[in-house]
C-alpha positions, 0 to 999 in steps of 0.5 A: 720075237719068234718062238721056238718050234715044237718037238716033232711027235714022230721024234719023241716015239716011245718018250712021251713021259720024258721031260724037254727042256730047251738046252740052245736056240738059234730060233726059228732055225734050230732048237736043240733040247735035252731029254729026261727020262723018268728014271734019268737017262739024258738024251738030247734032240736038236731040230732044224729048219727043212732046207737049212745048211749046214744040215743035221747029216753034216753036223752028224758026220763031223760028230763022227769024226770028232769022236774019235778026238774028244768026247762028243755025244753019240750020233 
């Protein structure tokens, strides 16, 4: 079974006392994880295979777009 990827140094810059945990998986492909700070603040991080589509600029621009319809987590 494959394993998920590891979250890339250069993404955590300035979070490496939070806490990750993998929130959903499409493994190898695509691994989103939600971040904790020590003193609470959540983000969350999805990681994608280079190459794959739909890319994360896409997945993003129709995040932006959604906004402006419903809740959905800032880009």
């Amino acid at each position: 079974m494959p394993q998920p990827s590891r979250i890339p140094p250069a993404a955590l810059s300035g979070m490496g006392d939070w806490d990750a945990t993998i929130v959903w998986s499409l493994i190898p492909e695509v691994v989103t994880w939600r971040l904790r700070a020590p003193r609470g603040e959540i983000r969350y991080l999805k990681v994608s295979r280079l190459g794959r589509e739909p890319t994360l600029t896409a997945e993003r621009n129709r995040m932006q777009w959604a906004s402006t319809h419903l809740p959905v987590p800032r880009c």
